[in-house]
N, C-alpha and C positions, 0 to 999 in steps of 0.2 A: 901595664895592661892588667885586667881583674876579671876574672871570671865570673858570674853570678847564675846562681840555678834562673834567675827571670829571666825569660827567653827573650824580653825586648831591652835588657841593660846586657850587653855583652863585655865589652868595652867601656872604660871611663880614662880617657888620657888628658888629667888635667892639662889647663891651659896656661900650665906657671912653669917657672924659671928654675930648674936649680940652684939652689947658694949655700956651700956648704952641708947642713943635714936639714934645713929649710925651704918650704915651697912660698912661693909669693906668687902674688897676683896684684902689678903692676897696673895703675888708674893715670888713663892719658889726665896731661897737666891742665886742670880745669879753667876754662875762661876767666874773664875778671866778674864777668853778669852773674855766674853761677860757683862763686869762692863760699857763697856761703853754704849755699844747699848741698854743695858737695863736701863738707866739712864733715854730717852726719854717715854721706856715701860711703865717704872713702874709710871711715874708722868701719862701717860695715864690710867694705870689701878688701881692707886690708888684711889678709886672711894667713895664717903661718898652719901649717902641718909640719908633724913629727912620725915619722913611718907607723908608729902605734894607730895615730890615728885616721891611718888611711882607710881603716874599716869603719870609722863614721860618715867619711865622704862617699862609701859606696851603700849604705845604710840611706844615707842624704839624698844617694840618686834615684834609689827604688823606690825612695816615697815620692819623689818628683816625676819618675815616671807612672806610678800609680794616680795620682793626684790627674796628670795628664792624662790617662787613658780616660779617668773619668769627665772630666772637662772635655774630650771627643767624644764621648758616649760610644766607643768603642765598643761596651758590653752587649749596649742594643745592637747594633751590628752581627756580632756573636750571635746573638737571637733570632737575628735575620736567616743565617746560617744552621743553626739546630736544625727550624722546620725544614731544612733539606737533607738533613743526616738520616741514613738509611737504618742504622742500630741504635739499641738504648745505650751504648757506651758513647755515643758519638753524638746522639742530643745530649747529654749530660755533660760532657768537654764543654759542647759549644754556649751551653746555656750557663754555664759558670765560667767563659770565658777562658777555658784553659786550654788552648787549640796552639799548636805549635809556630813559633813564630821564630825564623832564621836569625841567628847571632852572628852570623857573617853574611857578608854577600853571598858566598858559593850556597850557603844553606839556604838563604831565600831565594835564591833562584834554581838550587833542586826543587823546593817546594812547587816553582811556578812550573818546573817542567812536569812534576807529579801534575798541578792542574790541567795542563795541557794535552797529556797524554789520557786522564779521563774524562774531558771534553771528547776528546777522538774517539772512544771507547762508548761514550754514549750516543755521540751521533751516529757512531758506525752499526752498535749494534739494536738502536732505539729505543732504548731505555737501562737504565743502570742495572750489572750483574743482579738477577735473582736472587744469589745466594744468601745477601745479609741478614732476608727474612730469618733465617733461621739462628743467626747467631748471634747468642746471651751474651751478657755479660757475667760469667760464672766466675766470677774472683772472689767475691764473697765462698763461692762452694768450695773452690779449692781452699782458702783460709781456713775452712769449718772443717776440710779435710785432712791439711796440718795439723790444725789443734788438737785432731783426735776424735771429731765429734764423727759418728756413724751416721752417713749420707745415708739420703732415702731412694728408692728406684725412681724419683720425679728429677731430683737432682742429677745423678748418674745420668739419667736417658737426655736432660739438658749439655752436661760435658758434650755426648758423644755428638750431639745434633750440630755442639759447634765447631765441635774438631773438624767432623765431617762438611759442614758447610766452609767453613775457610779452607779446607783440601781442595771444596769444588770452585771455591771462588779464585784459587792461584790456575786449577786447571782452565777457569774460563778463559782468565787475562791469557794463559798461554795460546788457549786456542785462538784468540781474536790475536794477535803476535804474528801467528805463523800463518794466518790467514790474510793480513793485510801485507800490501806491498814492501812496506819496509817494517821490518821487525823489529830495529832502534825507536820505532815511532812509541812503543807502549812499555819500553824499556824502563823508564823510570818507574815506574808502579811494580812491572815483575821486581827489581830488586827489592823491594821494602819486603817481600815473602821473598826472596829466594832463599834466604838463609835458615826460615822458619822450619824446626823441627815440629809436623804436624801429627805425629803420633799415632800411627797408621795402628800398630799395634792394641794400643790401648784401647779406640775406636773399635777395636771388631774384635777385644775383649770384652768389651761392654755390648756388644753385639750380641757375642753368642751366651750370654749370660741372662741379658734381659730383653724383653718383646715391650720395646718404648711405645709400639702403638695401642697393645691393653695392659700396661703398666705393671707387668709381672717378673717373676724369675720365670723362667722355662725350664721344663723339665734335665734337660741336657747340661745345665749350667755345672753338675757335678754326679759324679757314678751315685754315691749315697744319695743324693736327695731323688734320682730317678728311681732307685730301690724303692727308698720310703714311699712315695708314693705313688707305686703301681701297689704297694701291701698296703698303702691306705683306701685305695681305692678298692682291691679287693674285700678289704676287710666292713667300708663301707656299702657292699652290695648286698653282701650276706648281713650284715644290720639292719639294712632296709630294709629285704626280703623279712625278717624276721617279723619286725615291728608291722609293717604292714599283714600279714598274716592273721598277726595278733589282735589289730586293729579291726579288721575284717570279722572274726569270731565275737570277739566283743558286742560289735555292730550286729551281728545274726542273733545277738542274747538280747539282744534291746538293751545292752549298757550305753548307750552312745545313740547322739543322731544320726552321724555320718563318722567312717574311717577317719579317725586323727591320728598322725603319728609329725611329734614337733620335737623341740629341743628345750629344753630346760637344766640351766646351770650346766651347759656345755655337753649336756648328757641327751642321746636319743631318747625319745617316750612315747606314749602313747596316751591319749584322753578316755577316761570311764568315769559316769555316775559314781557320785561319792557312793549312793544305796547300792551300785555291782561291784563295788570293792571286791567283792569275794570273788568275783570269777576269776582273779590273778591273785591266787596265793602265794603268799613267798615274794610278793612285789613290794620295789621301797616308790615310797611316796618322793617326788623328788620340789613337787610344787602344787599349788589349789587356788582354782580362778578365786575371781574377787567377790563371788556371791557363793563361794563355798560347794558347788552344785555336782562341781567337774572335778577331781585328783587326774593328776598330771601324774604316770607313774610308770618304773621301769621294770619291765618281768624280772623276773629272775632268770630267764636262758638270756638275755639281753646282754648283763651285766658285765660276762667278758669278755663282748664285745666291743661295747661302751669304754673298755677300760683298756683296749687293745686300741682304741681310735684314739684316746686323748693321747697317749704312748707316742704314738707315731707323730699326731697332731706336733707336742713338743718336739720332737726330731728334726720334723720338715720345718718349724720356724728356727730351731738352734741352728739346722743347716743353711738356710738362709740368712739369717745372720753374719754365716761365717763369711760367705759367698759377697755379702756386700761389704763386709768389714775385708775382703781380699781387695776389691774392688776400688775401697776407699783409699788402700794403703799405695793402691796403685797412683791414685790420681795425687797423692801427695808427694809419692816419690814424683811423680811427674812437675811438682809447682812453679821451677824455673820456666822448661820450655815452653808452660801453657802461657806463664804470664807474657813469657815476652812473644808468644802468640798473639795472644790479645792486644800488645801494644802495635804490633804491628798492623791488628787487622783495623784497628784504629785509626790509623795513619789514614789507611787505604782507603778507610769510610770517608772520614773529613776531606783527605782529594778529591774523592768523587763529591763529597757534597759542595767542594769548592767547585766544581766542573759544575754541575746543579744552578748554583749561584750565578755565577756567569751566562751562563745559560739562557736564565731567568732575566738576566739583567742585561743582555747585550753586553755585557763585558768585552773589553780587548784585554792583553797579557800588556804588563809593562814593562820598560825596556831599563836596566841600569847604567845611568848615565859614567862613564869612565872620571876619574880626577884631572886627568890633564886634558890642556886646550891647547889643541892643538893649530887650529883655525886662526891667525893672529890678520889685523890688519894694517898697515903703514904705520898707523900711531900706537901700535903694540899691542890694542885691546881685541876683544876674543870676539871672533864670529860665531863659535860653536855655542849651543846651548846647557847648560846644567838641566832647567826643567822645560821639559818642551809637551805640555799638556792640554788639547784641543777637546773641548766640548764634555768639559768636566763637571757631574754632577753627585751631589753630597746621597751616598746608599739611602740616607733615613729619608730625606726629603723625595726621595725618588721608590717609597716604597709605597705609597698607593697605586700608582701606575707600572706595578712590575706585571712581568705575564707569569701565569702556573705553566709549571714543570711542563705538564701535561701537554698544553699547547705546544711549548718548544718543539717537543718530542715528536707529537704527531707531524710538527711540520718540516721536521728534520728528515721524519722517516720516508713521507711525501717526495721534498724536493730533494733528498741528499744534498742536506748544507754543505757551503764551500764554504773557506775557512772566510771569506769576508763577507759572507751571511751570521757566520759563527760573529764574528768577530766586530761588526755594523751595528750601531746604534743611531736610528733616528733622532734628532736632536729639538728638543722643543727652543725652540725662536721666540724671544720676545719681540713684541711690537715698539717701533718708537713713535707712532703714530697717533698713539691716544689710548689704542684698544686696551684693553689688560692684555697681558702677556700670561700662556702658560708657564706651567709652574710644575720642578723645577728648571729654572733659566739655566745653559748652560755656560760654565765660564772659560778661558782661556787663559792657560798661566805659562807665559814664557819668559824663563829666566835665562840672561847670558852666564855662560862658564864662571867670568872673572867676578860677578856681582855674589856681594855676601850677604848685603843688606837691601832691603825691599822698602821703602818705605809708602803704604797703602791711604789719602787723604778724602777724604768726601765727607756727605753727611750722613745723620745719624740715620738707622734703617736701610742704610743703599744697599747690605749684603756686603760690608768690609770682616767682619768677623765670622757671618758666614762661609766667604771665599776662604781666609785662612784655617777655619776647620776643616773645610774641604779638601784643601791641600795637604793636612795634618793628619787627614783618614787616607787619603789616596798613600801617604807613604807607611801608614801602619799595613794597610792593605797588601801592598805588595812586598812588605818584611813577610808578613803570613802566607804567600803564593795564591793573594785573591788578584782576579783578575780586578780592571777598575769601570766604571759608568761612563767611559769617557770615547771618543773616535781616534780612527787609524793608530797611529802605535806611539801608543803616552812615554816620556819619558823622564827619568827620575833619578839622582843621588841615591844611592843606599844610605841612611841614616841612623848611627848605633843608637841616638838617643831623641827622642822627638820630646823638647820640655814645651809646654806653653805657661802660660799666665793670662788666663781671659776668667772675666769676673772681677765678683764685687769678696776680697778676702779678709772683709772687715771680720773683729773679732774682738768681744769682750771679756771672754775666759782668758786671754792674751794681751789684752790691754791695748791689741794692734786697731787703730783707724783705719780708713779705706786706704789712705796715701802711704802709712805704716806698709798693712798686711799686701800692699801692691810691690812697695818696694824692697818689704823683704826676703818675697819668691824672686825680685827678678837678682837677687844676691845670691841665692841660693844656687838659683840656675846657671848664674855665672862661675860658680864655684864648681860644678859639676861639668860643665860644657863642652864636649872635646872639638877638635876639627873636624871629626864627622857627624857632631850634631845639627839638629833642626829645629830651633828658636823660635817660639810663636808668643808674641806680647802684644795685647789689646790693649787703646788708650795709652799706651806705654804717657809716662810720666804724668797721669792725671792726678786728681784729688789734689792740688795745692797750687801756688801761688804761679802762675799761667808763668809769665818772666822764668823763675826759678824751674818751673817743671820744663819749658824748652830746652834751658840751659843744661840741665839735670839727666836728659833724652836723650842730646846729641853726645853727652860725653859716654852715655852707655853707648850709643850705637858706634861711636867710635871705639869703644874698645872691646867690642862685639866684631866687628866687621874684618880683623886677623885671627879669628879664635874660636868660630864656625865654619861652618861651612855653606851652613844660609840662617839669616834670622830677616822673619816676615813680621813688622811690628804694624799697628792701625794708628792711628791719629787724628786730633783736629787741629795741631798747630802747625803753621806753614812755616815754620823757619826751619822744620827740619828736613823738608822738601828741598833747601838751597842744600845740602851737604852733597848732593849730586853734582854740582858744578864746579867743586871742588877735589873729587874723589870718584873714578871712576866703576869702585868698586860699591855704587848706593844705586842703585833703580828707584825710579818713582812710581807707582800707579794710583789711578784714578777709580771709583765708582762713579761710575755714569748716572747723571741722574733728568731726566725729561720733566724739563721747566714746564713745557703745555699741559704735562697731566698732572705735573705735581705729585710723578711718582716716579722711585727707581726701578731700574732697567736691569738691575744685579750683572752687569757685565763691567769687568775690568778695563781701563783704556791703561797700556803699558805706556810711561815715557811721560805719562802726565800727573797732573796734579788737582788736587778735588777744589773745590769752595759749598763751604754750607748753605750759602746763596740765600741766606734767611729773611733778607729786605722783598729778595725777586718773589720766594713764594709767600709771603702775609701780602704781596701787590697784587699777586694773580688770587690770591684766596677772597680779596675782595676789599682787603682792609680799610680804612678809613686813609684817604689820600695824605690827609696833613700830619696822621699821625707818622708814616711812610716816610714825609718829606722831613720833619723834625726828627726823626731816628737818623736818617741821613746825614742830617747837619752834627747830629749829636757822634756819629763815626766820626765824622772829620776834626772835630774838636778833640777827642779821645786820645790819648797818646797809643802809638803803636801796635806798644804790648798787650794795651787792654782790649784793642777791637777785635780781637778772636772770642775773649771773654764775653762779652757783650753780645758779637754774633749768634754764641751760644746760646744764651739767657733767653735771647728773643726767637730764638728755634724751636728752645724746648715748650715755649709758652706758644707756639705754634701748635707743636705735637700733642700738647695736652688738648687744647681746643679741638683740634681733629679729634681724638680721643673721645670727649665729650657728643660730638658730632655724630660718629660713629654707635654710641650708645644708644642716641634717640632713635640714628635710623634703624638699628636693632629691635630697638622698644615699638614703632608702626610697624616696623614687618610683622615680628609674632602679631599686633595686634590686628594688621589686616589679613594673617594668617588663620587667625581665631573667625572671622567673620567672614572668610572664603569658608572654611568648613563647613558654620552655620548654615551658609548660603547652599551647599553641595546640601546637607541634611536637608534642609525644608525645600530644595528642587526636588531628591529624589522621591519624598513622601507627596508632592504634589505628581511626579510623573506615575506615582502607582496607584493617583485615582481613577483613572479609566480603567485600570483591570479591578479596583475593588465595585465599582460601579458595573461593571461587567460582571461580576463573579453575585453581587448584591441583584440583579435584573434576571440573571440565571434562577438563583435560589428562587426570586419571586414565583417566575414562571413554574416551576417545579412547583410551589407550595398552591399556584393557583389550578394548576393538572391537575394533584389531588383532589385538591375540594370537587373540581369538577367531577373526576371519578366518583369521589363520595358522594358526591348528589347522585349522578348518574345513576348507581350500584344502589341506592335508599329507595328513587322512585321508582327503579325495577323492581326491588320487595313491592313497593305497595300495587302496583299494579300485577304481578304475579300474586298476591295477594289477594286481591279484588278479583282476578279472575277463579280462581279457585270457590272462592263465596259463591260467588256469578252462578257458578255451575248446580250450587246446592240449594241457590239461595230462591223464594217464590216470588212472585209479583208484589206482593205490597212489599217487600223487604228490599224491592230495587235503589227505589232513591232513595232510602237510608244508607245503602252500599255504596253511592254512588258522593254521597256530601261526607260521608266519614273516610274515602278516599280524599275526595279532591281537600280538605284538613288538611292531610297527611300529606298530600304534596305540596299546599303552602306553607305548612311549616319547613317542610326542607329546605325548601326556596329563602323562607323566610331568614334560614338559619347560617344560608352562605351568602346572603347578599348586606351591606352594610345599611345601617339605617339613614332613615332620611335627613334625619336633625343633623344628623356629621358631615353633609355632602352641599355641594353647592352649586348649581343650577347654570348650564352654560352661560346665558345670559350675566348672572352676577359676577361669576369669573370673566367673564369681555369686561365690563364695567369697572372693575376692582381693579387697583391701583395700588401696590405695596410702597412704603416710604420708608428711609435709610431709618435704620434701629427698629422696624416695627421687628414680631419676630410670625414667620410662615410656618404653614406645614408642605412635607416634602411629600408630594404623592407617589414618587418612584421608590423613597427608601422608608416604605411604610409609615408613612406620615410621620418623619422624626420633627423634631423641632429646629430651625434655622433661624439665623436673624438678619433681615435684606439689609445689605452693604449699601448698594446705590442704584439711585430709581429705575426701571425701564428705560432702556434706548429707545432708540430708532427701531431696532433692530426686534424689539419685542421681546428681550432678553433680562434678566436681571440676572444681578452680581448679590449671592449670598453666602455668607458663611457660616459651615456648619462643622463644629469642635475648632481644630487647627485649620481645615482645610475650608479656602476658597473657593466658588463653583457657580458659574454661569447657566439659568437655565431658562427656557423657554417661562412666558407667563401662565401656558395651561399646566406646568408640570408644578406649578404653589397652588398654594389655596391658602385664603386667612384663617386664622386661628377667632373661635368665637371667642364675645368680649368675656365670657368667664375666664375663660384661661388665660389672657392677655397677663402679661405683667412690665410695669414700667420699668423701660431700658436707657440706659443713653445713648446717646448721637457715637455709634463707635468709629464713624469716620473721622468726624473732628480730635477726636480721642486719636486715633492715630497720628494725626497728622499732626497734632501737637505734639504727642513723642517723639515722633522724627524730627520735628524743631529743636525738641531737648536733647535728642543724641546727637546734635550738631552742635547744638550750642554748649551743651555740659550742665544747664541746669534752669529751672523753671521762673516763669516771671516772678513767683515770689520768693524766688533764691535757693528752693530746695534741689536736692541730687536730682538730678533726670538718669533714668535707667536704661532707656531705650524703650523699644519695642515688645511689648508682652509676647513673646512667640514663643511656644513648648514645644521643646525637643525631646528625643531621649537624654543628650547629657542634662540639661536641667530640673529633670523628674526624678521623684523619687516617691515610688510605690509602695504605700504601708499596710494594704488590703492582706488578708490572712495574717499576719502576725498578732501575737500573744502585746498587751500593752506596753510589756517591758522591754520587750525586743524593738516593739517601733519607736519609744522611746528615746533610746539608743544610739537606733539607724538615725535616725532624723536629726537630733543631735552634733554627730559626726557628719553630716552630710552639711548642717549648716553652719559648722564650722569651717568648713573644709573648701565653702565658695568662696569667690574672687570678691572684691569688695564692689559693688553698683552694681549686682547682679543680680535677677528671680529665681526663684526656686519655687515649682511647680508639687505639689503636695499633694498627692493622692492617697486619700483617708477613705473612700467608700461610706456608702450611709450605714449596713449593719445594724446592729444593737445602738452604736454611736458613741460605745466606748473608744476607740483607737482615734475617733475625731476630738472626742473632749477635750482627752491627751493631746494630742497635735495643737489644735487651737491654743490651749493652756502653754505649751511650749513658746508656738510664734511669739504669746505675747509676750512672756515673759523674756526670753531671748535676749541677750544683751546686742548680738548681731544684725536683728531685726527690725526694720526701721518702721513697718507697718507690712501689713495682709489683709484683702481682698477673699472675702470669703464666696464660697460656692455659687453659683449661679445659676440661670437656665440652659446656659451656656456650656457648661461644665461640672454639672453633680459631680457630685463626692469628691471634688478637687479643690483644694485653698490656693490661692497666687501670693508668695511671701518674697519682701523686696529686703537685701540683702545691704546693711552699711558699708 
């Protein structure tokens, strides 16, 4: 038996024979099928020690279970754990995976009674003790304390916070103890403090020393520093008084703007005009602002007082000093009992954050299965169970769907959880029906007493290697005192050493192949093995010649199956499925897997046996019938050994296919993903044209009230005008008053009403008939420019679009554009509707890229308007590199000077990206359309 400070190798009792001063490890006598494969075996596992070197075989074990911990991901777990730890010492364990894990049974199951009892603790009192807020991890201080280094009052006031809070946190557990009905219930947790010297002393030494809430010494901390400074304080009144005094006369002499009295090189002063120097004779200069203007300067009555304040000043820091170097020496003499304070309060935290965890997770506690079977039935085999684990799911796969603390909490504080509320976990169900199944599936692992060996068969994906991680967390978990993901009450072997072997441990710094570095962990681990270890090997005997590797399989598992206590291996060969019919101490189990969906179920069938069933699914996937029936034929011709081989071959050339499959439908999702959004952009920019049309018919009418006003307010001058004349004016001067008004009111008129040459005659609008590509004017949005999409209905409606947006409008709300301004457009219906034929088809009848549909978004656009030419140089640049390849990019360069367009233009064409551009329009000034390769 071997000691090791790893808290998960306690134990290592090899599995060899004594002979003399030599250990061996005896290889059952190998078949005829496998004399040869076992020839390199057996010189590997023929293994001799010499007492010397029993310290490499325990060296041997620590890295196998390290190697292991890592292959369970163990660590992430740990991680899981942190974010529940209530102190910084306790995320720090957990997040470096150093959290105490029992070396015997009795220690793992104190630990799980520690969990238990603060599960109880938090449900009872509704949330985990208060107190950890407060307590550091001051080991580092007390080290700095030893060393000799002089702590500061930040550090000090940190000691006492956590003396103090671990004082209150043993008083709480007590309280909740004597409060609840039975006071064994929380018993486990008080011992982990009962022992702890908390330092009551020291705590309210540091007390009455320093005030931790304004970071000081107080006066009281010793008789000298109370002297010193009530005589510094007096001595700084009468200084004050003085300097201000002097400050004040100064200020009546006109030396000064205002009373200064400051400090300079430690010393009181006062401020005066370099030119009133002289009204303080006998004054020393002690400093002189920065434009020379002001001397900074101490009288001379000043001076012994100045010199009586630094005095004392040095005293009250000497004596402070002393007071914390007291202080320091204290907490060094203290350094045993703080630290194994700390380790204690430690303890405490990671239980409660194991209670946390559980919590969180529906955890139940699990139970440790006993070594003997007791349970026999007529043919002597065992009815009891070794592992009896119902609805068991893997912590990591089960951490998207975990709940926060918080909820727990509240809903514990709500119902007063019963311990099989505490202790219940809903169990996600797969479907065997078709549906997908949620995730994760839970499994069921029930192992008889007398069974040592497992052997696990299905196809690849079924969750064979998943289940045995699963099984490989569940017993590191409760070595640690974590509860498990699992329902009613799990149960489980205590196991000193959990080795696996899953992976690919190929290696060319080593020179090991896949079949090498496979076979020479599962040597190793044999070497290390005790009777209460727990065996985990994936594929066991893969990577070589199918014959050889079955042969090569069953003789480990036969010499595996007196020398565990359980080993759960995977497989795809069926011959080692018959060692059950032979030996009662091999189980079989199955991964289930649903032919109709052509997916696994991740549930275990105990008692059976898998098939990769590789012909059933390329039948149902769709495959070509004769290739089916000719693979068939070609099993049957096969010898034996090779049809597993083969099975394989054509399984895995299945799973690639799927693979590939799965890629594409990846590759149309995003892509129909990409053109929902499009679609959501140019829905929501068409649904805010009624408010911009709303808000554009607003402004109108606002801008047409004016005018109106303004006319209104003009012909009132003139006619207040005119009357005034009127009054002074004589007989022949009437109708000259009377036609130099009425001017002045048809220019008004004249001046708000639009001309005739621009307007068009009800008659000619009934008549006029707009046609697809002509382009209109818009009379609602101040005659902008449009271009009609498609003819007038029925309905006396036309379809025009104007920039990006689409818009249906009555025939009196256009008007035609006269022939000067007309300019020749294309047919843009036909134009669309030919790009929608190229974005179906992928490319134009003369073989070129089709892009799609011109439509400007904001992702597509890129605005060059106010920058400098270098800067949109640049921009544009990067932006066109930076698109997807068949796509536009919308360029807005503004007219301007029509430098920033030159640039742009000169870019497009140049552009190695750029396959051609479509310059500005009537359609869209200042804007290029650039079609991306």
């Amino acid at each position: 038996m071997f000691n090791s400070s790893n808290p998960l190798v306690h134990s290592l009792t090899p599995p060899l024979k004594l002979s003399s001063n030599l250990f061996f490890i005896s290889v059952p006598k190998p078949s005829n099928l496998c004399t040869r494969a076992l020839k390199t075996a057996t010189a590997n596992f023929s293994l001799s020690y010499s007492p010397e070197s029993l310290s490499n075989q325990l060296s041997l074990a620590h890295s196998l279970q390290s190697e292991t911990l890592e292959i369970l991901e163990w660590a992430s777990v740990c991680k899981q754990l942190s974010a529940l730890a209530f102190t910084a010492m306790g995320f720090s364990a957990a997040q470096e995976a150093h959290i105490p894990v029992g070396r015997s049974k009795e220690e793992s199951q104190k630990l799980l009674d520690q969990t238990t009892a603060a599960v109880d603790a938090i449900t009872m009192a509704g949330s985990p003790p208060s107190d950890f807020s407060a307590i550091e991890n001051v080991s580092g201080i007390v080290s700095s304390a030893v060393s000799g280094k002089l702590l500061s009052i930040n550090e000090l006031c940190a000691v006492r916070r956590t003396l103090n809070a671990a004082k209150g946190l043993f008083e709480k557990l007590k309280g909740l103890a004597f409060s609840a009905d039975c006071t064994d219930r929380y018993l486990p947790l008080l011992e982990i403090l009962d022992d702890c010297d908390f330092l009551v002393e020291l705590e309210k030494t540091i007390g009455l020393c320093i005030d931790c809430k304004l970071s000081i010494i107080v006066d009281t901390a010793s008789e000298d520093l109370e002297i010193i400074r009530s005589e510094r304080k007096s001595n700084m009144e009468n200084l004050d008084s003085l300097l201000k005094e002097v400050s004040t006369q100064i200020f009546k002499a006109g030396g000064i703007d205002s009373p200064l009295v400051t400090k300079r090189r430690a010393r009181m002063c006062v401020g005066v005009r370099a030119t009133h120097k002289h009204l303080l004779p006998g004054c020393i200069v002690l400093d002189v602002s920065s434009s020379g203007a002001t001397y900074f300067v101490e009288p001379k009555e000043a001076v012994e007082l100045n010199n009586m304040e630094v005095r004392l000043s040095n005293a009250e820091r000497a004596e402070e000093i002393g007071i914390l170097s007291f202080l320091t020496s204290e907490i060094a003499k203290s350094e045993t009992p703080i630290m194994y304070l700390l380790d204690k309060v430690l303890e405490v935290d990671l239980a409660f954050a194991r209670a946390a965890y559980a919590l969180r997770m529906n955890g139940v506690c699990p139970i440790f299965s006993s070594k003997d079977c007791q349970d026999l039935d007529s043919g002597g085999a065992s009815l009891a169970t070794s592992v009896d684990i119902e609805g068991l799911q893997h912590p990591l796969l089960l951490e998207p769907s975990l709940k926060n603390l918080s909820d727990v909490l509240a809903s514990s504080s709500r119902n007063h959880l019963s311990s099989d509320d505490v202790n219940g976990l809903k169990m996600i169900t797969g479907s065997l029906s078709g549906r997908a199944s949620d995730f994760p599936v839970p499994i069921d692992i029930k192992i008889g007493c007398g069974t040592r060996v497992v052997v696990i068969s299905g196809p690849n994906t079924g969750g064979k290697t998943a289940s045995m991680k699963a099984l490989g967390m569940a017993s590191l978990m409760s070595k640690a005192g974590m509860y498990l993901p699992a329902k009613n009450h799990p149960k489980l072997p205590w196991f000193d050493l959990v080795l696996a072997d899953i992976g690919d441990h190929q290696s060319l710094e080593q020179n090991l192949s896949t079949f090498s570095g496979h076979i020479s962990r599962i040597c190793n681990i044999l070497e290390v093995a005790s009777k209460e270890s727990l065996v985990l090997i994936d594929e066991i005997g893969s990577g070589t010649d199918p014959s050889e590797g079955v042969a090569l399989s069953a003789s480990i598992l036969l010499y595996l199956k007196g020398r565990v206590n359980l080993a759960v291996v995977t497989t795809h060969y069926a011959d080692l499925s018959r060692l059950k019919e032979k030996d009662n101490r091999f189980e079989n189990a199955a991964m289930e897997f649903c032919l109709e969906t052509l997916q696994p179920t991740y549930r275990i069938l105990w008692g059976s046996t898998g098939d990769s069933n590789a012909l059933s699914i390329a039948k149902l996937i769709g495959f070509n019938q004769r290739i089916i029936e000719r693979a068939q034929k070609l099993v049957e011709r096969l010898m034996p050994e090779k049809q597993q081989e083969r099975k394989g071959l054509l399984y895995r050339s299945l799973i690639e296919e799927r693979g590939r499959l799965e890629a594409q439908a990846k590759m149309a999702a995003s892509l129909h993903s990409d053109i929902m959004d499009l679609y959501r952009e140019i829905q929501d920019e068409a649904e805010d044209l009624d408010k911009r049309k709303r808000a554009l018919m607003a402004k109108e009418t606002l801008q047409v009230q004016k005018e109106v006003k303004t006319a209104k307010s003009q012909m009132e001058s003139v006619l207040n005008e005119f009357d005034n004349q009127l009054k002074t004016a004589g007989a022949d001067q009437l109708n000259l008053l009377i036609r130099k008004s009425e001017a002045a009111i048809a220019s008004v008129i004249k001046a708000h009403c639009p001309d005739d040459d621009l307007l068009v005659s009800e008659t000619s609008t009934a008549s006029y008939t707009p046609q697809p590509g002509e382009q209109v004017h818009l009379k609602r949005l101040g005659d902008k420019l449009a271009t009609v999409v498609e003819t007038p209905g029925d309905d006396g409606t036309v379809l025009v679009q104007y920039g990006k947006i689409k818009v249906r409008l009555k025939k009196n709300d256009i008007r035609a554009v006269p022939s000067i301004e007309k300019n020749p457009m294309t047919n843009s219906a036909p134009r669309l509707k030919q790009q929608a034929s190229q974005s179906r088809t992928g490319e134009t009848e003369s073989g070129e890229v089709a892009y799609g549909p011109v439509l400007q978004t904001s992702k597509n656009t890129v605005d060059l308007r106010g920058m400098r030419v270098e800067e949109a140089s640049d921009l544009l640049d990067m932006v066109i590199s930076a698109r997807q390849s068949q796509s536009v990019l919308f360029v807005i360069h503004g007219m301007g000077t029509g430098v920033v367009k030159e640039r742009a233009l000169e870019i497009l064409k140049n552009h190695p990206r750029v396959a051609k551009y479509e310059q500005e329009s009537t359609m869209n000034y200042g804007c290029t359309v650039a079609y991306i390769k």
